[in-house]
Every structure is written in C-alpha cells, then in structure tokens.
PDB file with SEQRES, HELIX, SHEET and CRYST1 records, atoms N, CA, C and O in Angstrom:
SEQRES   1 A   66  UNK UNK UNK UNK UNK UNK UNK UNK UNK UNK UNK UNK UNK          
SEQRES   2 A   66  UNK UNK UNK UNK UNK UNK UNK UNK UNK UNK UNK UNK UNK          
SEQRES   3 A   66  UNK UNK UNK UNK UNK UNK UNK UNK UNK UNK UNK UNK UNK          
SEQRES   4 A   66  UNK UNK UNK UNK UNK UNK UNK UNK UNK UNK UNK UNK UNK          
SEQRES   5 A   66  UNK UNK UNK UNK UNK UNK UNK UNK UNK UNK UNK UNK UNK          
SEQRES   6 A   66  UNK                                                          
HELIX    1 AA1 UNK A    4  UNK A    6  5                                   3    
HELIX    2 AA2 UNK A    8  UNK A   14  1                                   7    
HELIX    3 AA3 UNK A   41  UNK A   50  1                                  10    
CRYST1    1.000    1.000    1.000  90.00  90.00  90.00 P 1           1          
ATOM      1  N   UNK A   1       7.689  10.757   5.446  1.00  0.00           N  
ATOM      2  CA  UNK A   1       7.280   9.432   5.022  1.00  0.00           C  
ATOM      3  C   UNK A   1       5.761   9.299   5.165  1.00  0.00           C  
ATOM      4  O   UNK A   1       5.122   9.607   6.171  1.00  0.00           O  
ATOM      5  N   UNK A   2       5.133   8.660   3.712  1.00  0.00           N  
ATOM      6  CA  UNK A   2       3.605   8.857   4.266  1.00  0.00           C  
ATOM      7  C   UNK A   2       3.174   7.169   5.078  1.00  0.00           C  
ATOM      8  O   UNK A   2       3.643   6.051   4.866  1.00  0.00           O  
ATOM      9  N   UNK A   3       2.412   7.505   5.760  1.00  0.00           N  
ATOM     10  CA  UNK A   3       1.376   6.379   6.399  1.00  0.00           C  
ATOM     11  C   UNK A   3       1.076   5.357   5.324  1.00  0.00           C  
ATOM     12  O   UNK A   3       1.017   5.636   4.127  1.00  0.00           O  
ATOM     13  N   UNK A   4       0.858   3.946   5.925  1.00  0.00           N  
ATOM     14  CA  UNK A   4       0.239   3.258   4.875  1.00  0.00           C  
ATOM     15  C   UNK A   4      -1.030   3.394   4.451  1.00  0.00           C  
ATOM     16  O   UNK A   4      -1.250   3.121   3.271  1.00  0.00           O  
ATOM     17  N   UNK A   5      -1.683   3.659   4.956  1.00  0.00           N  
ATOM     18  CA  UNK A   5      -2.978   4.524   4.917  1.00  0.00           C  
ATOM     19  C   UNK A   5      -2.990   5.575   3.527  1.00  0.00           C  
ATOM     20  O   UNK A   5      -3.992   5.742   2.832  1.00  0.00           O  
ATOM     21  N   UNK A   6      -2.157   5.988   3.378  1.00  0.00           N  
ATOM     22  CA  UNK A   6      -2.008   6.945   2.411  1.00  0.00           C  
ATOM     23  C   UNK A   6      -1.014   6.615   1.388  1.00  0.00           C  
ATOM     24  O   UNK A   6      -0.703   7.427   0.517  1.00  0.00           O  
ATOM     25  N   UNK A   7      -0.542   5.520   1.467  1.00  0.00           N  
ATOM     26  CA  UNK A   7      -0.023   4.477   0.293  1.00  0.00           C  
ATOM     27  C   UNK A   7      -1.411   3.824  -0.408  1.00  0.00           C  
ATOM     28  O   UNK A   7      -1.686   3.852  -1.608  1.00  0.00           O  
ATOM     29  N   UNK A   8      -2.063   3.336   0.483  1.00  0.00           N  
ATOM     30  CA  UNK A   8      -2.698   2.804  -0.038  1.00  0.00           C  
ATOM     31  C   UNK A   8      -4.376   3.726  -0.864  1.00  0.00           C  
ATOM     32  O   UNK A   8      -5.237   3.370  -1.669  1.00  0.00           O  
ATOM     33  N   UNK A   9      -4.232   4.366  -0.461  1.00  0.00           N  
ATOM     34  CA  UNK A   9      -4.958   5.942  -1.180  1.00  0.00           C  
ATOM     35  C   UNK A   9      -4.601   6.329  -2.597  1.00  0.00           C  
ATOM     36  O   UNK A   9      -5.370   6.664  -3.498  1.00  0.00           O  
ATOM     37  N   UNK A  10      -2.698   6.167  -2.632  1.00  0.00           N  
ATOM     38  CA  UNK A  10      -2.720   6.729  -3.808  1.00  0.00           C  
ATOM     39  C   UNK A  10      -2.863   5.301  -4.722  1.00  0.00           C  
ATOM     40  O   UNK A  10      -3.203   5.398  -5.901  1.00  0.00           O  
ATOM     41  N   UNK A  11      -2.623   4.138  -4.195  1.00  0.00           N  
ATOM     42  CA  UNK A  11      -3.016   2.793  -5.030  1.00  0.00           C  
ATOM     43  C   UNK A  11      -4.424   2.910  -5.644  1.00  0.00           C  
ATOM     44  O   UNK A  11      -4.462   2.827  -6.871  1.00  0.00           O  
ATOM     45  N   UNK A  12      -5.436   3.066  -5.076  1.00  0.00           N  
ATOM     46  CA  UNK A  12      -6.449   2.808  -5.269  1.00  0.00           C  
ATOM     47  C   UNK A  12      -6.735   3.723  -6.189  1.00  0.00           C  
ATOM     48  O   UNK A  12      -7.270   3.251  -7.192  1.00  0.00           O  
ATOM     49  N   UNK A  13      -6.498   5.278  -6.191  1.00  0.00           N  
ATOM     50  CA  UNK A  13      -6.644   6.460  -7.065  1.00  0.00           C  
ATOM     51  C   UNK A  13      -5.804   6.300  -8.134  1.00  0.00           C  
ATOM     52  O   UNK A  13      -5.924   7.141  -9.025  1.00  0.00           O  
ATOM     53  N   UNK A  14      -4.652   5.092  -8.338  1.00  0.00           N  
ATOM     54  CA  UNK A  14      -3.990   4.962  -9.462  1.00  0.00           C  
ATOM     55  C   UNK A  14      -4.672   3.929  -9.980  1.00  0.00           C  
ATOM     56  O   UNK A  14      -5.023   4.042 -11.155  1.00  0.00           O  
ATOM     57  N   UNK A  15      -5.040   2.621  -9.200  1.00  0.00           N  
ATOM     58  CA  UNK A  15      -5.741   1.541  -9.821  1.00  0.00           C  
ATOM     59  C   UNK A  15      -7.481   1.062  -9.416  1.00  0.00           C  
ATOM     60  O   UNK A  15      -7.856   0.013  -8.892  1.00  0.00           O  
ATOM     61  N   UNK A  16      -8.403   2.374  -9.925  1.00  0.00           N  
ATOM     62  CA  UNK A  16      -9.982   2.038  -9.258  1.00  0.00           C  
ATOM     63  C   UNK A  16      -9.853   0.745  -9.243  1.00  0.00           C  
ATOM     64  O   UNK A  16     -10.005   0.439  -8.060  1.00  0.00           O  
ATOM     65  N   UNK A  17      -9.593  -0.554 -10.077  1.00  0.00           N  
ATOM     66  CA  UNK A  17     -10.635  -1.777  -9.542  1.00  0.00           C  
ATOM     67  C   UNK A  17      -9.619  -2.697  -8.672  1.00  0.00           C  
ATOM     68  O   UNK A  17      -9.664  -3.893  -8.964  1.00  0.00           O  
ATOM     69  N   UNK A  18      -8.751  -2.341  -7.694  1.00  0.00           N  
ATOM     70  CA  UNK A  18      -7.488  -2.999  -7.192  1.00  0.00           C  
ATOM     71  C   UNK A  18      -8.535  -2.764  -5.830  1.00  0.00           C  
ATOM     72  O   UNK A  18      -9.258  -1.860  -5.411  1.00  0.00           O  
ATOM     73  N   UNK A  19      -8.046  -4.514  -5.312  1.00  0.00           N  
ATOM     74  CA  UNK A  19      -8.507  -4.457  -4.010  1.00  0.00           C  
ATOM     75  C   UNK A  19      -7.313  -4.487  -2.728  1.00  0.00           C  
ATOM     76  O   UNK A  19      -6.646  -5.423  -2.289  1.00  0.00           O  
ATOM     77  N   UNK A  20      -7.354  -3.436  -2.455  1.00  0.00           N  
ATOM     78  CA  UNK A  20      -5.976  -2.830  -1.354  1.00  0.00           C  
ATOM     79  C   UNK A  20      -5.941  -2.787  -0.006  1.00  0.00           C  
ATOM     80  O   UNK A  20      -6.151  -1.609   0.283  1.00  0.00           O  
ATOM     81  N   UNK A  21      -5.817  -3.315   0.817  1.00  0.00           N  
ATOM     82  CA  UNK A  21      -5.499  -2.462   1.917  1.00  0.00           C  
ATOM     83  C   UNK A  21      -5.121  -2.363   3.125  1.00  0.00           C  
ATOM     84  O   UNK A  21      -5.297  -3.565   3.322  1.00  0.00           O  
ATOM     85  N   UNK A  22      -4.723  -1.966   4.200  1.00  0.00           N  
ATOM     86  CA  UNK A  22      -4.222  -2.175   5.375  1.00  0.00           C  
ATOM     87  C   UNK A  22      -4.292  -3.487   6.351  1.00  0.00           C  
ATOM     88  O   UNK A  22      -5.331  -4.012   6.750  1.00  0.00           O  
ATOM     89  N   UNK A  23      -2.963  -3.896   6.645  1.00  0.00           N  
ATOM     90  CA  UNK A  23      -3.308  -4.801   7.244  1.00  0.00           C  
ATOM     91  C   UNK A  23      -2.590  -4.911   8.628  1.00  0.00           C  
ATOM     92  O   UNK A  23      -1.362  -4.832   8.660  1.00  0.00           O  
ATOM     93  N   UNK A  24      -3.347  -5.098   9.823  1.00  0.00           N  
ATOM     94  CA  UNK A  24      -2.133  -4.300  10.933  1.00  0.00           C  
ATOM     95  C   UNK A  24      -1.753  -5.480  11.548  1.00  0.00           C  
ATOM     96  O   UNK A  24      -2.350  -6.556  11.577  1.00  0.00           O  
ATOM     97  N   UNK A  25      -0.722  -5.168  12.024  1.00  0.00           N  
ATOM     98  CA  UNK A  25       0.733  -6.292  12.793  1.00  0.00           C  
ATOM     99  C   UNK A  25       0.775  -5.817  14.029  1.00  0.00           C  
ATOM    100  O   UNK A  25       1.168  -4.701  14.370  1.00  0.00           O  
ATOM    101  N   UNK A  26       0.157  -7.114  15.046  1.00  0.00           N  
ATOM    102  CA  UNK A  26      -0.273  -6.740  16.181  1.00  0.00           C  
ATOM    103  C   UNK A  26       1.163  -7.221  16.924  1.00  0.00           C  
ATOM    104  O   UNK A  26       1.025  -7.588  18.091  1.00  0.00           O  
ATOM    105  N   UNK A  27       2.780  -7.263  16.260  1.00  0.00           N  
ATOM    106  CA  UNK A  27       3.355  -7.630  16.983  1.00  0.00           C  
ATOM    107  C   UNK A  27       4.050  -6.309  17.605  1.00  0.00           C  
ATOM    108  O   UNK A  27       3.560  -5.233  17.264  1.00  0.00           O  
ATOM    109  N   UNK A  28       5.424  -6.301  18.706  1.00  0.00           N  
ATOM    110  CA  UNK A  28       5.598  -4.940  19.325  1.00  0.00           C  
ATOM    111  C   UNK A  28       6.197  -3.957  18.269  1.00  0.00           C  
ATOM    112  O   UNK A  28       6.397  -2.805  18.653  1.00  0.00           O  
ATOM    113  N   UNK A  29       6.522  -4.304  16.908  1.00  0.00           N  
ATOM    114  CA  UNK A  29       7.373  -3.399  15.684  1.00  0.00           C  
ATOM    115  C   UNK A  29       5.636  -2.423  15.229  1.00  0.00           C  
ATOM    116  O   UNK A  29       5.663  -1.260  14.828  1.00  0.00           O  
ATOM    117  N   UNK A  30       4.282  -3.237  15.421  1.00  0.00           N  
ATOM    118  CA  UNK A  30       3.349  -2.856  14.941  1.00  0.00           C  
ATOM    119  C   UNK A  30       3.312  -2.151  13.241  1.00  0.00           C  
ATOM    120  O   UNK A  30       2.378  -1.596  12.662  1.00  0.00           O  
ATOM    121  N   UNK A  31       4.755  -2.446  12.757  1.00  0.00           N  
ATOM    122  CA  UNK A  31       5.110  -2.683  10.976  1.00  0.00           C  
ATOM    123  C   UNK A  31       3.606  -2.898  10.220  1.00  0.00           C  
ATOM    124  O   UNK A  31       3.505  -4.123  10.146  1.00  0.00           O  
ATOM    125  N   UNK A  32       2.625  -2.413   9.740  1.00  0.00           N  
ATOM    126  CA  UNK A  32       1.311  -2.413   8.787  1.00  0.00           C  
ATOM    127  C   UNK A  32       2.435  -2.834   7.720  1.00  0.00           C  
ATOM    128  O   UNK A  32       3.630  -2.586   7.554  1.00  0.00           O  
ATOM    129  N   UNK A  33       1.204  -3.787   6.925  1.00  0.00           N  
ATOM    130  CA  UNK A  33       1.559  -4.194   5.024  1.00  0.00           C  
ATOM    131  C   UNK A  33       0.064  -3.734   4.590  1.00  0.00           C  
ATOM    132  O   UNK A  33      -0.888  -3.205   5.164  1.00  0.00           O  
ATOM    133  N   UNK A  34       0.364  -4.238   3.191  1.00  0.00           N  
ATOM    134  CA  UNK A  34      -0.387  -3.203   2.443  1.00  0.00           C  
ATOM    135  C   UNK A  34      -0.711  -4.714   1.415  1.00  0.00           C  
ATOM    136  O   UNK A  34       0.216  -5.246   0.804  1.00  0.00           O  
ATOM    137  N   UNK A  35      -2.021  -5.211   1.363  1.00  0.00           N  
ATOM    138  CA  UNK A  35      -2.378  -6.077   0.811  1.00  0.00           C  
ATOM    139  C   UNK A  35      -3.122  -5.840  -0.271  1.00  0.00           C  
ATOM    140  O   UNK A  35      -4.202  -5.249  -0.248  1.00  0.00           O  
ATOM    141  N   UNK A  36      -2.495  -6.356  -1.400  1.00  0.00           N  
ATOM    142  CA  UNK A  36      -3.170  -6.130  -3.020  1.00  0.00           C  
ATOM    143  C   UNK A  36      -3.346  -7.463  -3.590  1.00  0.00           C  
ATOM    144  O   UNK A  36      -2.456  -8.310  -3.664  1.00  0.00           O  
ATOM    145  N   UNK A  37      -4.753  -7.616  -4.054  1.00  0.00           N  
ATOM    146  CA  UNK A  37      -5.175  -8.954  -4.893  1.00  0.00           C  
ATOM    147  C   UNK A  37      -3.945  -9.061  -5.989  1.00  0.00           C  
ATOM    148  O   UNK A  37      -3.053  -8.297  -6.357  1.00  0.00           O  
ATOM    149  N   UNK A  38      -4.320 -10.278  -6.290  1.00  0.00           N  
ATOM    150  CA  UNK A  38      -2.834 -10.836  -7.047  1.00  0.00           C  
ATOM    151  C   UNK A  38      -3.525 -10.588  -8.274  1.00  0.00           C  
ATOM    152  O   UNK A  38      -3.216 -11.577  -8.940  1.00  0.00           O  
ATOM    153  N   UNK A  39      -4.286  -9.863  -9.000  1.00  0.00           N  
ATOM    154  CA  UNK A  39      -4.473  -9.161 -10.387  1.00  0.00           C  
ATOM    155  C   UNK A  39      -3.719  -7.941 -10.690  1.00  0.00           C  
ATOM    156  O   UNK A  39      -3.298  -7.507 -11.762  1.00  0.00           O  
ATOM    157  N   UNK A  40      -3.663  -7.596  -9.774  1.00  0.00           N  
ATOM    158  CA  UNK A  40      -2.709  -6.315  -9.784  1.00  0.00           C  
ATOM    159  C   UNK A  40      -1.438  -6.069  -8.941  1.00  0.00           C  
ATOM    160  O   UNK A  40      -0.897  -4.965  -9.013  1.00  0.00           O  
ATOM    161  N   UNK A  41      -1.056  -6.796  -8.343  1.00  0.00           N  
ATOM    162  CA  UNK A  41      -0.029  -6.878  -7.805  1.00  0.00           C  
ATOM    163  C   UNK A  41       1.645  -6.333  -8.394  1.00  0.00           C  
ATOM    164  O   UNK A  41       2.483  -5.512  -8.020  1.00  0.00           O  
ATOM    165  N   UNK A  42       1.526  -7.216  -9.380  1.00  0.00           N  
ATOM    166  CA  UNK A  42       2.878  -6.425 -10.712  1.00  0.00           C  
ATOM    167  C   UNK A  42       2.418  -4.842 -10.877  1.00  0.00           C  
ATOM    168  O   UNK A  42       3.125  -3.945 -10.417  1.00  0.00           O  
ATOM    169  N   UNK A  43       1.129  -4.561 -11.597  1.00  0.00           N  
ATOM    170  CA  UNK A  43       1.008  -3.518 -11.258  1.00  0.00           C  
ATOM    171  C   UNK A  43       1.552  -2.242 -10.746  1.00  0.00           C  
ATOM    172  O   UNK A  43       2.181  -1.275 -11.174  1.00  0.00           O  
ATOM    173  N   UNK A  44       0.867  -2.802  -9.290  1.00  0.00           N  
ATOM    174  CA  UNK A  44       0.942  -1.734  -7.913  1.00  0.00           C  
ATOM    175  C   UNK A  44       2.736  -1.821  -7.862  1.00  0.00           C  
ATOM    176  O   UNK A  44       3.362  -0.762  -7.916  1.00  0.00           O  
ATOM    177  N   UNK A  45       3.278  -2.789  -7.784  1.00  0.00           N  
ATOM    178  CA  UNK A  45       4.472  -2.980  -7.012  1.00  0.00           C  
ATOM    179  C   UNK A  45       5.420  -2.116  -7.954  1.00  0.00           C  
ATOM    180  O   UNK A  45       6.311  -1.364  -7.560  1.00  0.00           O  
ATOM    181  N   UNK A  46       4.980  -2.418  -9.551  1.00  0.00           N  
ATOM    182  CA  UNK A  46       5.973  -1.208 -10.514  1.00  0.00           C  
ATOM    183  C   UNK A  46       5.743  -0.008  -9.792  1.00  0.00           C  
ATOM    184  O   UNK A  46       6.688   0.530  -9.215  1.00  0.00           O  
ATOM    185  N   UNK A  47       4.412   0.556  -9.747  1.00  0.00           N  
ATOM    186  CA  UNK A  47       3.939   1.919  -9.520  1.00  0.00           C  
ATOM    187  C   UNK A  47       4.716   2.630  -8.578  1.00  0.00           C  
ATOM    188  O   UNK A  47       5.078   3.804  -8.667  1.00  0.00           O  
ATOM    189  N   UNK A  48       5.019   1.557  -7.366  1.00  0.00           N  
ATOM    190  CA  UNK A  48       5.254   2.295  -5.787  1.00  0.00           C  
ATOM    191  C   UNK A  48       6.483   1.871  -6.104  1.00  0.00           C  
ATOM    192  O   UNK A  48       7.204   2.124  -5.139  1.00  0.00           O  
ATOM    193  N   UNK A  49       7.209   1.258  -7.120  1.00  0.00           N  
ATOM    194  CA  UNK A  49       8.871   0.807  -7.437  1.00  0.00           C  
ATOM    195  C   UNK A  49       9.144   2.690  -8.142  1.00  0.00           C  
ATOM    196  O   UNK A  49      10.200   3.298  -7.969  1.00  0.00           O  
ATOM    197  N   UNK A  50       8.070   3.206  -8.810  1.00  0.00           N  
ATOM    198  CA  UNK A  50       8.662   4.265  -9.757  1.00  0.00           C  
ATOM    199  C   UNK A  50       8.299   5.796  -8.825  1.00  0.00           C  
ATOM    200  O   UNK A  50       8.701   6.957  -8.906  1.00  0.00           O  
ATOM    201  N   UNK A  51       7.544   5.223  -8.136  1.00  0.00           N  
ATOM    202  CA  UNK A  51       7.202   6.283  -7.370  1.00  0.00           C  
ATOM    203  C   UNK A  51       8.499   7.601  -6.424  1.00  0.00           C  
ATOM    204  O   UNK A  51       8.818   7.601  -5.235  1.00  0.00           O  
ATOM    205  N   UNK A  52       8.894   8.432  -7.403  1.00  0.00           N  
ATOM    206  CA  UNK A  52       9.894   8.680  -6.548  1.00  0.00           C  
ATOM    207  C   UNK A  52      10.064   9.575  -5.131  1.00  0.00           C  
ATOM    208  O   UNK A  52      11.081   9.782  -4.469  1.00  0.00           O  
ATOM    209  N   UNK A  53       8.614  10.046  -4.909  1.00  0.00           N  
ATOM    210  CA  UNK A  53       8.508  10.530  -3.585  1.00  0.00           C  
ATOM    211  C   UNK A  53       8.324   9.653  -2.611  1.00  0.00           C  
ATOM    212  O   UNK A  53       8.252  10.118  -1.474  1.00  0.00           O  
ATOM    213  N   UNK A  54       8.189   8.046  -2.805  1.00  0.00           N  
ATOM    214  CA  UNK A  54       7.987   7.836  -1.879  1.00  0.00           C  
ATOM    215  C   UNK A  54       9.574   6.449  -1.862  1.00  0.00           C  
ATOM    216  O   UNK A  54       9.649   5.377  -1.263  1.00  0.00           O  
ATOM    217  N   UNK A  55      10.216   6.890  -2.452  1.00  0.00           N  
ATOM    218  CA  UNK A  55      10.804   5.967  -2.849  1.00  0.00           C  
ATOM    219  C   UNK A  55      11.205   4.211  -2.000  1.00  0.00           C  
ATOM    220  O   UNK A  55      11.984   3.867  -1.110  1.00  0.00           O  
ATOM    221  N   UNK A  56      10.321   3.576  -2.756  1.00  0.00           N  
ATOM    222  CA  UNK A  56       9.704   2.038  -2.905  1.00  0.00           C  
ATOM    223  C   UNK A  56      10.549   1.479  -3.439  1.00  0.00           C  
ATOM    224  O   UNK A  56      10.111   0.967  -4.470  1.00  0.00           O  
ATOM    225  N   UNK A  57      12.026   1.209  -3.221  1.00  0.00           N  
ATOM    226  CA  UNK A  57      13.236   0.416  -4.039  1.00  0.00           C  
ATOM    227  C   UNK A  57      13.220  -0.868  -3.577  1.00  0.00           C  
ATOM    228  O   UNK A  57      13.535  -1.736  -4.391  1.00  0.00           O  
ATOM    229  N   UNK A  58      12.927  -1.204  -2.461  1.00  0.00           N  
ATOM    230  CA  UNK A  58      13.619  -2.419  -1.795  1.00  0.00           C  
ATOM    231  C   UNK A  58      11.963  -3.357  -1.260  1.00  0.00           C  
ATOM    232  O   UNK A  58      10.848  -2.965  -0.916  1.00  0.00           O  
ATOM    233  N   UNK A  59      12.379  -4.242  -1.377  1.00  0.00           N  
ATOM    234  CA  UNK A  59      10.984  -5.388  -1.578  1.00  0.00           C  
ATOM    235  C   UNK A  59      11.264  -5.985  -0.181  1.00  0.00           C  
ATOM    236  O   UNK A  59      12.103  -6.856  -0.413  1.00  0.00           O  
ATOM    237  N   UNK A  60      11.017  -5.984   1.111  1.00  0.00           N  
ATOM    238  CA  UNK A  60      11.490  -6.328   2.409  1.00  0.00           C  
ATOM    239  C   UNK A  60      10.699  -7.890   2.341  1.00  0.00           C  
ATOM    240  O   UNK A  60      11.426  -8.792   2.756  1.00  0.00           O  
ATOM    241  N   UNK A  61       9.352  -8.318   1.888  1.00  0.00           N  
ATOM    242  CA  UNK A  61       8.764  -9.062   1.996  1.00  0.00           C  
ATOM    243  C   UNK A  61       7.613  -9.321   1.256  1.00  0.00           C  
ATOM    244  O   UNK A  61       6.649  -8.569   1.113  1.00  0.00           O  
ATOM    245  N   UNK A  62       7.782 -10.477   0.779  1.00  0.00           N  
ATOM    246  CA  UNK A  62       6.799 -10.241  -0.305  1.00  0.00           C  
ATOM    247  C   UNK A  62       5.959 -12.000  -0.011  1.00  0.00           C  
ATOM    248  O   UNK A  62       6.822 -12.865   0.139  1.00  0.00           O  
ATOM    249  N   UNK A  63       4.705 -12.467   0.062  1.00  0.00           N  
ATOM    250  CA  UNK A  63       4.481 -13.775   0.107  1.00  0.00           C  
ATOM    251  C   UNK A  63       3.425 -13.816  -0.924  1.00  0.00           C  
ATOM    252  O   UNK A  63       3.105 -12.773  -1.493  1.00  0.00           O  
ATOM    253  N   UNK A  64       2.842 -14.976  -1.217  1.00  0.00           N  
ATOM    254  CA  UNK A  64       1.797 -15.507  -1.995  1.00  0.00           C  
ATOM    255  C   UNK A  64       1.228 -16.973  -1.462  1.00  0.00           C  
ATOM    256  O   UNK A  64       1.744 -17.584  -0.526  1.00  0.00           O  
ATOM    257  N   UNK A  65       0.122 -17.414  -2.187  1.00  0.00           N  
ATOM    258  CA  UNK A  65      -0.482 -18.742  -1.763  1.00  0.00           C  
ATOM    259  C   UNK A  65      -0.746 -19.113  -2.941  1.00  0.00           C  
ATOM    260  O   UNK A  65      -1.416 -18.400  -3.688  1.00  0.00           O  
ATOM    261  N   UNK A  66      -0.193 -20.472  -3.366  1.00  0.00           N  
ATOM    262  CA  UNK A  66      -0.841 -20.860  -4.917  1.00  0.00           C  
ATOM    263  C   UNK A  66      -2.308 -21.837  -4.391  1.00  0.00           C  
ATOM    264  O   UNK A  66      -3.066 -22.315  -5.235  1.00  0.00           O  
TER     265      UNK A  66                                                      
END                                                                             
C-alpha cells in the first residue's frame, strides 16, 4: 500500500496545476487525507477511482464548504 505522500505524487504528476496535499490527523488512528482544490477534485477522485494498483473503490469521507 503506498503512503499518502506518494498518492499524492502521482496526483500532481497526473494533474501539474492541482493543488494537493497532505494533511495530518493528529488524532491516535493518525489516518492522513489528501486535500485537492475543488477544480479538480472530480478529476483526481476518477483517477485514484481507476487507478487499479492502488485500488481507490470506496469514498470513506468526503466534505466540502460552499
């Protein structure tokens, strides 16, 4: 399983102008997300949905702010 760190590597090398990236969870699961501007968001989320090495099926959490 790769690091988010390296999720977010191949985002950026799939989408240069996507602003991506780690965001750490200081609770005891210490669970990192992976934060993408909402221009690309559909995007990224197909990409790492088709991605089959890393396989990205299931959407655990997803939020927004209008």
């Amino acid at each position: 399983m790769e690091t988010a760190a390296q999720i977010v590597d191949r985002i950026k090398a799939r989408f240069p102008g996507a602003a991506v990236e780690v965001v750490p969870n200081p609770a005891p699961s210490a669970q990192e997300s992976i934060l993408v501007d909402a221009e690309h968001g559909l995007e990224v989320a197909t990409f790492l949905r088709g991605e089959e090495t890393l396989a990205l099926d299931f959407c655990s959490n997803a939020t927004g702010v209008d």
